[in-house]
N, C-alpha and C positions, 0 to 999 in steps of 0.2 A: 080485780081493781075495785075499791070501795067507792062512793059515790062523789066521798067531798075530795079526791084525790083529784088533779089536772094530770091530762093523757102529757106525755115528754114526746116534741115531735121534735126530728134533728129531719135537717136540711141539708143538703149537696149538693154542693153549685160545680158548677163543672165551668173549669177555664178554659174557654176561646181557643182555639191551637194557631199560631201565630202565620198568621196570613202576610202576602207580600214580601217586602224585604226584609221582616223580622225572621224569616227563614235561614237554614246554614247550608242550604241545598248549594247551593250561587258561591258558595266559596268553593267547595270543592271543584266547581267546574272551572271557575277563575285559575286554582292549582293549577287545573289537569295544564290550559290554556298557557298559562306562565311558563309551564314547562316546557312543552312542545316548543316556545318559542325559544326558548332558549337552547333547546335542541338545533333547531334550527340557525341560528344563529350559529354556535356552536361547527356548526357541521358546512356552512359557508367559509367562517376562517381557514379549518382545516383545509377546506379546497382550494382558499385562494395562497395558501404559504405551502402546499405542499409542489415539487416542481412535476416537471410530464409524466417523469420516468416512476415516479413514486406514483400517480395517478396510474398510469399504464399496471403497475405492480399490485394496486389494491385490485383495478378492474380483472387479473389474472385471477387475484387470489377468492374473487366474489362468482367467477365464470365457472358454469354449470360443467362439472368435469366430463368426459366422454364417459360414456359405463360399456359401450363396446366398440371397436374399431372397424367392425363387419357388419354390414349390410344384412344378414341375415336372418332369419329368424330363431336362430337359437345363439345363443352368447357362451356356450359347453367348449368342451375342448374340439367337440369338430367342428362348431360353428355352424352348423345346418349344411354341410356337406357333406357328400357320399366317400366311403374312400374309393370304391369298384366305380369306375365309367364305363368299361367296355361290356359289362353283362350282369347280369343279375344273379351269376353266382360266382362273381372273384371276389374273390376276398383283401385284396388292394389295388391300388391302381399302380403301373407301372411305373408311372413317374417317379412318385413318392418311394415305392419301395428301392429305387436306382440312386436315390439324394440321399435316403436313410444307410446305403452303402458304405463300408471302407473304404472297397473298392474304385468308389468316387473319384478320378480324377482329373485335374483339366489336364486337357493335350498337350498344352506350349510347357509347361511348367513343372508338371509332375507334382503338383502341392493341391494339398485339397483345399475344394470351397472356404470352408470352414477356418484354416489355416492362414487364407488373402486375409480374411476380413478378421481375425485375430492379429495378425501385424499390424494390416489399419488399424485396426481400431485404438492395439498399442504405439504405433506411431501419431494417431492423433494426440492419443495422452500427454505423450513425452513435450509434445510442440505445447501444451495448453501447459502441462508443468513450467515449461521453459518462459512462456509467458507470464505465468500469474509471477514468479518467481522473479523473472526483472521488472513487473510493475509495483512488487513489493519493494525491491531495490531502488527503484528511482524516488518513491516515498523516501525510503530512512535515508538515503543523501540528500533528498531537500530538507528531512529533517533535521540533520547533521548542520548543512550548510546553515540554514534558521539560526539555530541553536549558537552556532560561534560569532553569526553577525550579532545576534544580541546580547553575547556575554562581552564582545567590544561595545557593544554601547553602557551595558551597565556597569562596565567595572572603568573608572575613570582612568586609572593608570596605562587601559588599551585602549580606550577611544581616542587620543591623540595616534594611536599607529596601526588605525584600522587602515587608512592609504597604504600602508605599506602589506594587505593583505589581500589577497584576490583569490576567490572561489567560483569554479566554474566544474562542470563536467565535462568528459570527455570518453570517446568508445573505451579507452583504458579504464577511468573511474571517477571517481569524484577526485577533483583536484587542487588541493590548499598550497598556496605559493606565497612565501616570503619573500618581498622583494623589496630593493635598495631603492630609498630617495632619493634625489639630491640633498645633502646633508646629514640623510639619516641610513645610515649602512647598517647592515646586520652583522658583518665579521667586522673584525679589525684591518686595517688596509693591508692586502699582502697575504694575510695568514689565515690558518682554519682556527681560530679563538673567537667563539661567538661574541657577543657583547651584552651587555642587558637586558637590551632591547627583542633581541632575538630569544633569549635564554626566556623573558614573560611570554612572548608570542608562543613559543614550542610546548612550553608547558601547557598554555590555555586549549593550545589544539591537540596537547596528549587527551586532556581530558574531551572534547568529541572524539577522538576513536577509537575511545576505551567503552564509548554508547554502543560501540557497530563491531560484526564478528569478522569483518574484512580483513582481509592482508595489504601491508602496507608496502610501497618503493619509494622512495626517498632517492631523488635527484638533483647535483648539484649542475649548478651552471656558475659563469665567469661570462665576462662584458670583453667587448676588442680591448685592446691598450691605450687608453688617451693620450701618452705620452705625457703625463705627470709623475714618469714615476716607473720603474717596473716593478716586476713583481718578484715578492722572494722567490716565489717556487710558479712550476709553468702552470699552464692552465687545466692540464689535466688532472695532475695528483692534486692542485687546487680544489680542485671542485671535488674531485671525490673525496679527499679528508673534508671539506665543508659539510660535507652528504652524513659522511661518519661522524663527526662530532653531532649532528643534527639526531643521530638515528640514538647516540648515549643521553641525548637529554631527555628524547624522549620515552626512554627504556627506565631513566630516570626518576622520571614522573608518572612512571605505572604501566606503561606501555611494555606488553609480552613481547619477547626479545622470539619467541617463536613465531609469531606474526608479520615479522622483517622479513619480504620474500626477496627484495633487492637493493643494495646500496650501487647506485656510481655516480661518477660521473662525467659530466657531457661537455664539459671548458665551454667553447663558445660556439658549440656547432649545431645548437637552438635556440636561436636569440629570441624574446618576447618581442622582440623591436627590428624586425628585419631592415629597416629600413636605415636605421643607425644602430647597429651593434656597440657603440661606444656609452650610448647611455646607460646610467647606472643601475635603470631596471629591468636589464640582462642578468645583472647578480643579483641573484636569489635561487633558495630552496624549494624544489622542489615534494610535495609529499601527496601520494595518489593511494588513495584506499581502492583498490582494485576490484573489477566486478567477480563475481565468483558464479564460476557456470553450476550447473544443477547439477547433482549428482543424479547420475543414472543408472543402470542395471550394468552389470560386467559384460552383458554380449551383445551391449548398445554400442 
């Protein structure tokens, strides 16, 4: 460096590193904070809208599973048991070796162990088939029944003659009944000639039992005589041609004619109205979607 030259001095200042709440530390933890609560939160709704059984169902499925059934100290196939009891050099114990038998059998019975507790066991099955099987059942006929009360309400031309229709169930089946007003009849007076009114109604309930794989009977009924009138034809083949025109409309309107397990019918000898068989809502139709037992094995 020559004498008349000036030395170059550079300077570094060093910035401050930001104290207090110029820091980003405090957000992160804010995060974590926000979350957790809303976890929490979160995890209180759930408890309060879920009901017992769902409670009960999570606490099962959270519960620490058993890893062995036995007491002992080994969890192996013998469990921490000996097979010999009787001495130190048998090589099984009687017991076991007389259960592990063919020869095995009870006294009363002549059937082995093994054999009781395979019928139970298949006879519990059968009864829980038989069950799950009618509480499926009684679902798709309340659904059925649902389904036709509200197609009388949305379709305008049946909500005027939803009175004239009654669903209920019964040990036979679910049970849709077309029945006579005063004023408003479903046949023509006298004869098996549906009328309209009956002709919309049949159709609207082909379509529910074309939802469901049931079999159908179709029963007619007839009312006492009021004495306004007799009838062309008696009460019997009345009601049962009523049954049968009922069973063509609805075969008509989509309904498997192999699905009809019975037409007849019943003139006046099940009145809906025992107490005045002359009233007009003795006449009506009949139609019962039948419950269907469980198939089961051929030697059940």
């Amino acid at each position: 460096m020559s004498v008349g030259e000036q030395p170059i001095i550079i300077k570094r200042i060093k910035k401050g590193g930001g104290g207090g709440h110029h820091g980003g530390a405090w957000k992160v933890a804010y995060a974590d904070f926000v979350t957790a609560m809303m976890a929490f939160f979160l995890l209180m709704w759930l408890i309060n809208t879920t009901s017992p059984e769902q409670k009960r169902g999570i606490a099962d499925y959270f519960a620490p599973a058993s890893v062995s059934e036995t007491t002992s100290g080994a969890g192996g196939i013998l469990s921490g048991t000996a097979l010999g009891n009787e001495g130190a050099k048998q090589n099984g114990s009687q017991s076991i070796v007389q259960d592990a038998s063919p020869d095995s059998r009870h006294p009363n019975d002549g059937k082995s162990k093994d054999g009781a507790k395979s019928s139970s066991a298949d006879q519990q099955t059968t009864e829980q088939l038989r069950e799950a099987l009618q509480k499926r059942e009684e679902a798709a006929f309340a659904s059925a029944a649902q389904s036709l009360r509200q197609a009388l309400q949305d379709m305008p031309e049946l909500a005027e003659l939803s009175k004239n229709i009654i669903i209920d169930q019964t040990p036979e089946g679910l049970r849709i009944q077309l029945v006579d007003q005063e004023g408003r009849s479903m046949f023509n007076q006298g004869t098996a000639v549906p009328n309209d009114r009956a002709k919309l109604l049949l159709r609207a309930i082909a379509k529910i039992i074309n939802q469901l794989p049931n079999r159908i009977s179709i029963y007619g009924h007839t009312s006492a005589n009021t004495g306004q009138g007799g009838k062309a034809e008696g009460d019997w083949p009345l009601s049962a041609s009523r049954a049968d025109a009922s069973r063509k409309i609805l075969q008509g309107a989509g309904v498997d004619g192999d699905r009809v397990y019975q037409v007849s019918g019943k003139a006046t000898s099940e009145p809906l109205y025992p107490d005045d068989p002359t009233l007009p809502g003795n006449r009506r139709i009949a139609i019962v979607l039948l419950r269907e037992a469980p198939v089961l094995p051929p030697d059940r």
